[in-house]
C-alpha positions in Angstrom: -10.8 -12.0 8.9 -10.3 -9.3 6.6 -7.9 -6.6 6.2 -8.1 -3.3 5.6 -5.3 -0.8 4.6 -4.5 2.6 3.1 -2.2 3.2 0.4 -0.2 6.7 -0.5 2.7 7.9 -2.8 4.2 11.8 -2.7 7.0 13.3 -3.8 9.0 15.7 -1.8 10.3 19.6 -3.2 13.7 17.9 -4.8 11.5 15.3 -7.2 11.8 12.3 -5.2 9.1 10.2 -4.9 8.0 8.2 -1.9 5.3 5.2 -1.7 3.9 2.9 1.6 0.8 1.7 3.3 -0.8 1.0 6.3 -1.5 -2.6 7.0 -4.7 -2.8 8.9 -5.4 -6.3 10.5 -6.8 -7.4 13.5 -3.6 -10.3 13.7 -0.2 -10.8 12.7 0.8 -13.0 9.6 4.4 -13.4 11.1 5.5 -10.6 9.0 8.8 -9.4 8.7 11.0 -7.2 5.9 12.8 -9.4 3.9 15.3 -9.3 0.9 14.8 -11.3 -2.1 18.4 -11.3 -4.3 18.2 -11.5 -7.7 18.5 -15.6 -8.6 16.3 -16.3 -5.7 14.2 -19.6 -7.2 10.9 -20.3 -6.1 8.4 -22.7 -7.6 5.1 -21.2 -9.0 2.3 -22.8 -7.6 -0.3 -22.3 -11.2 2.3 -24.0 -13.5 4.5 -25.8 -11.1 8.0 -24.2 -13.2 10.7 -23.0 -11.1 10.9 -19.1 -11.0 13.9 -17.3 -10.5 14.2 -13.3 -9.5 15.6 -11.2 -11.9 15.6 -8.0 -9.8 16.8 -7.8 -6.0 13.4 -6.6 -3.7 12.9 -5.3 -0.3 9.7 -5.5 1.2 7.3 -6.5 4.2 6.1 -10.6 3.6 6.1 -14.0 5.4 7.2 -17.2 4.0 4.7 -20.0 4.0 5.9 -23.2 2.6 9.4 -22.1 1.9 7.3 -19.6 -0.3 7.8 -15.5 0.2 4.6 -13.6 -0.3 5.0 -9.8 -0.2 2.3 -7.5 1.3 4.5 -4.2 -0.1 7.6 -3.9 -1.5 10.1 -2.5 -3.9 12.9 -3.8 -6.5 15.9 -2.4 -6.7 15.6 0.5 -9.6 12.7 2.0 -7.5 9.4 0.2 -8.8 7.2 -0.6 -5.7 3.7 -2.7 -5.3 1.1 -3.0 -2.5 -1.4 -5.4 -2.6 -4.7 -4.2 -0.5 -7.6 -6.0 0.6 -10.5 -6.1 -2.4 -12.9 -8.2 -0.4 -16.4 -9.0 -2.4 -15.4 -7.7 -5.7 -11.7 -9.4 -6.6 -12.4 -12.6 -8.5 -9.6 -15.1 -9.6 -10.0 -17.0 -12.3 -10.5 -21.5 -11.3 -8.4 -22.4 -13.8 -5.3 -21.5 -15.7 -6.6 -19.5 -19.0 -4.6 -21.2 -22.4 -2.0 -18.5 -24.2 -1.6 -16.3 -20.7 1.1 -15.9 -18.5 -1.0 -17.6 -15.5 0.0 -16.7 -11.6 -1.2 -16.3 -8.4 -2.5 -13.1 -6.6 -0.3 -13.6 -3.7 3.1 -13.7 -6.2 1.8 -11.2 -8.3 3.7 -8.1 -6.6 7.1 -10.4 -7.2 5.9 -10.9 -10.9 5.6 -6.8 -11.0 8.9 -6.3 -9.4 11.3 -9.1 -10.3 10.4 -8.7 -14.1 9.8 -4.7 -14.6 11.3 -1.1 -14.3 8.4 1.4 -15.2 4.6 1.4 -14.7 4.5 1.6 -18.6 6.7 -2.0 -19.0 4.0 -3.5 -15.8 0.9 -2.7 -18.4 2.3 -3.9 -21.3 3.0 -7.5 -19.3 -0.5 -7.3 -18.0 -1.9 -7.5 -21.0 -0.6 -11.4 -21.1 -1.3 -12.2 -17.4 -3.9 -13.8 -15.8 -4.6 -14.2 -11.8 -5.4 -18.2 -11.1 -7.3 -18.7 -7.4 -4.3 -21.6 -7.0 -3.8 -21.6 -2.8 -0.6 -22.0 -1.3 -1.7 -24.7 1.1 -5.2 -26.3 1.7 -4.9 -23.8 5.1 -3.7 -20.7 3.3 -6.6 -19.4 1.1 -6.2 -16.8 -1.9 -6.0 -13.3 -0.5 -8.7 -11.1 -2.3 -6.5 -7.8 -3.4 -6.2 -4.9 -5.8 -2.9 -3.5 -6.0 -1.4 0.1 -6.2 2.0 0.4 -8.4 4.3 3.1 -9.0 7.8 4.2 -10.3 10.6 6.8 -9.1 9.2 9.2 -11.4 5.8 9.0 -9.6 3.8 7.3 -12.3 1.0 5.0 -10.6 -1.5 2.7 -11.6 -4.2 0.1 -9.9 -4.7 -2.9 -11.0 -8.2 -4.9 -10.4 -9.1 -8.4 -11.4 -13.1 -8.7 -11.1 -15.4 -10.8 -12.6 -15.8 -8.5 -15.9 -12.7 -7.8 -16.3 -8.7 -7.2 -15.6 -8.4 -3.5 -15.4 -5.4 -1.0 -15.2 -6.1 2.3 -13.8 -4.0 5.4 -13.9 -4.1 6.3 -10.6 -3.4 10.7 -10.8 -5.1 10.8 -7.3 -1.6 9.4 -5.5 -3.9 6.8 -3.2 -5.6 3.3 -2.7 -8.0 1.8 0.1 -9.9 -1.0 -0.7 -13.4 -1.7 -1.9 -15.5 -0.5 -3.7 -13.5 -0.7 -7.1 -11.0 3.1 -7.9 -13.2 4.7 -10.4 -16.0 4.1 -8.0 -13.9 6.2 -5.1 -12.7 8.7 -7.9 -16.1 9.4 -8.8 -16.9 9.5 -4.4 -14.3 12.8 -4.6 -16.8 15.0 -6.5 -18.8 14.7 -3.2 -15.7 16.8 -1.3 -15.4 19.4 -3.8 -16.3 21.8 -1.2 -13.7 20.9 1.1 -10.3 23.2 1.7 -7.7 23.6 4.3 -8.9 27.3 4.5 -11.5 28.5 6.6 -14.7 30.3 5.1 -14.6 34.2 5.6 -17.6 35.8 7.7 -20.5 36.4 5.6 -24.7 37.3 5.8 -27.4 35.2 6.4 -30.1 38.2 6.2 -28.7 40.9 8.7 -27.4 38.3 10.7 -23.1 38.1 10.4 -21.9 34.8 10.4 -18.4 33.7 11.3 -16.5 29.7 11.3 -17.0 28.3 14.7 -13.3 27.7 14.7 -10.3 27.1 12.6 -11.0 24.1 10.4 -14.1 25.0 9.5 -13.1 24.5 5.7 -12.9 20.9 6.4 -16.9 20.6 7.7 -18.2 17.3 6.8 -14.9 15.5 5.8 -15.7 11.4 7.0 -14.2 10.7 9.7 -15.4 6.9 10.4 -12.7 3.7 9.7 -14.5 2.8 6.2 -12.2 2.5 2.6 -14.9 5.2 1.1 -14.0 7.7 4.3 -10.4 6.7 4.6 -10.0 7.4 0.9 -11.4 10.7 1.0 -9.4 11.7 4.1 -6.0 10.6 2.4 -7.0 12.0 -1.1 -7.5 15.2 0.5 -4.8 15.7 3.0 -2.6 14.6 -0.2 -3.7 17.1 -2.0 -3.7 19.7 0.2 0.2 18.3 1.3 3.0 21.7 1.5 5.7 21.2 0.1 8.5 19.1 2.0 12.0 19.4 1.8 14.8 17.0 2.6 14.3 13.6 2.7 13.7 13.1 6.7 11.0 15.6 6.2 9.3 13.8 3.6 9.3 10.6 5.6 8.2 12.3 8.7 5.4 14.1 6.5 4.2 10.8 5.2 4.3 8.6 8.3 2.0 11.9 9.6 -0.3 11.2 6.7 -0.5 7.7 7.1 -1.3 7.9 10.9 -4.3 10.4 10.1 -6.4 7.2 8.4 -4.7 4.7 11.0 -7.3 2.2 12.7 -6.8 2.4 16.7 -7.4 -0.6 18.9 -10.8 0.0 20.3 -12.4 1.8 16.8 -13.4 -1.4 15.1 -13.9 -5.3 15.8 -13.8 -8.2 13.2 -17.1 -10.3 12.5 -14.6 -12.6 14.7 -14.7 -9.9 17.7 -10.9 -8.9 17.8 -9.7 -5.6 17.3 -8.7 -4.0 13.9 -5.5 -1.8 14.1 -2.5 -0.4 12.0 -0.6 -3.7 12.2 2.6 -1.8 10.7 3.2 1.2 8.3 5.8 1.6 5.4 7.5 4.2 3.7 9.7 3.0 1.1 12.3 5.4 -0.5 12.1 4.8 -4.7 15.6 6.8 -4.8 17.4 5.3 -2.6 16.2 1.9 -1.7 15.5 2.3 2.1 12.5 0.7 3.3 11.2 2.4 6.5 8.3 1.2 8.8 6.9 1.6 12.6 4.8 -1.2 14.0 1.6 -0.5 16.2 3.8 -1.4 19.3 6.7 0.8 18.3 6.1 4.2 17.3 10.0 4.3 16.2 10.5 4.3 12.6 13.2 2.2 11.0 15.0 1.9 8.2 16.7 -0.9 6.5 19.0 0.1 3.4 18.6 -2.8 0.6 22.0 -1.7 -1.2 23.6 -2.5 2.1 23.4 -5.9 1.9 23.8 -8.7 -0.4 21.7 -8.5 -3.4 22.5 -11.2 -5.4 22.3 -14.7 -4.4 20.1 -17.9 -3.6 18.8 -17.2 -0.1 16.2 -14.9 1.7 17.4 -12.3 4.3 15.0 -11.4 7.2 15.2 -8.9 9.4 13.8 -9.1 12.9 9.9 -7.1 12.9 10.3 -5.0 15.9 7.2 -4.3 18.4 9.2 -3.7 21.4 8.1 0.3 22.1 11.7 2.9 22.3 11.7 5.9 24.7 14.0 8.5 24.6 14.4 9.4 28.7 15.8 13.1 28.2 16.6 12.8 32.3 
């Protein structure tokens, strides 16, 4: 069973920058948002050495083996990571490479956020890293992932281990889905170019007038189907097309509105397993400030959990309960 997930980062009218996901999976992976304090030691499975956090992180994860792996998260001066599925074109190298800083994929977003500040300081270290296909357990196999990064100043870049290569891309376009590889989808956007949030004005065909059946017609032909290609084009363009927001509860709002136009509905999509693919959970993590936000697929509420409101330094994990219990607001 794979995954598959959207990625987006915007910034709202005062400069501050905001960056989530949508996890898309037909199961749960008993996921919950979890702190990891600065001096949190865990033992890397490539070299065996004993690791310890140098920067506090929030984030959505599960712990398998006493061992925290982060789906999306963020440290504590504002860098954030997602890791999304890459399925048929990430490739991990068998075994560790001699004079590299050797890891695996699934601790790779606490590699970006325990030992950086800036995009700029992540490429630099990835020029001495290498991903090692090292499993957690003989019952836990390597996740296949590309991952989106980006700073509070709005800076972002992919990263992609394939078989050529370990590539860094900027990423100017402000998204991620998942295969095929980001230039590939870049290069997919010149196929939109016609696409625009304002409808065409009346014009001639012959003597015949012809008017937009409609408002929206400026959107004709934009994919609407479940794929990464569509669901890349969809959030790329709605992005792009984004007012400006002010306020911070506006920006959140706006973005959990963005996410839920590429979310996957029960019903849309079944597994090669026959279960039903949905928006497990979505995140909205505030670079500013800290606060990690999220609704689940059960629970439309959103909420927030403030990282600087709790202990940040330290030796244990702290979990918060994942909520799926739906919240109405009776008004009678």
């Amino acid at each position: 069973m794979t995954d598959i997930c959207t990625g987006l980062s915007i910034q709202s009218q005062e400069g501050k920058w905001f960056f989530g996901r949508n996890m898309d999976l037909a199961y749960y992976f008993n996921q919950a948002v979890m702190i990891i304090p600065r001096n949190y030691q865990y033992q890397d499975r490539v070299s065996g050495n004993m690791v310890t956090n140098k920067r506090a992180i929030i984030g959505m994860g599960t712990v398998i083996d006493n061992h925290p792996l982060l789906a999306d998260a963020m440290n504590e001066v504002g860098l954030a990571c997602a890791g999304l599925n890459f399925e048929g074109y990430a490739y991990f190298e068998k075994e560790p490479i001699k004079g590299k800083n050797n890891i695996a994929p699934y601790d790779f977003i606490q590699w970006v956020l325990s030992n950086h500040e800036t995009v700029e300081e992540v490429k630099c270290g990835i020029e001495h890293l290498e991903l090692v296909d090292c499993p957690i357990n003989e019952n836990t196999p390597v996740p296949m992932l590309h991952w989106m990064i980006t700073d509070k100043t709005g800076k972002a870049i992919v990263v992609e281990k394939t078989k050529d290569r370990l590539t860094v891309h900027d990423n100017l376009i402000g998204v991620l889905t998942n295969n095929p590889t980001f230039d590939w989808h870049l290069t997919n956007l010149n196929e939109y170019l016609h696409l625009t949030p304002i409808s065409p004005k009346e014009t001639k065909w012959g003597k015949q007038t012809l008017k937009a059946l409609g408002i929206g017609a400026g959107t004709l032909g934009i994919p609407g189907d479940f794929t990464s290609v569509s669901r890349f084009v969809r959030i790329a363009y709605i992005r792009t097309h984004m007012p400006k927001i002010e306020g911070d509860i506006h920006s959140i709002t706006q973005f959990f509105h963005m996410l839920d136009y590429v979310k996957m509905v029960k019903g849309g999509v079944l597994t090669d397993d026959g279960l039903e693919d949905g928006t497990t959970y979505s995140s909205c993590m505030d670079q500013e400030k800290g606060v990690y936000y999220y609704k689940t697929y059960e629970n439309n509420r959103i909420n927030a959990i403030d990282m600087h409101k709790e202990q940040v330094e330290g030796t244990n994990l702290k979990i918060f309960k994942y909520l799926t219990n739906q919240d109405f607001n009776y008004q009678n």
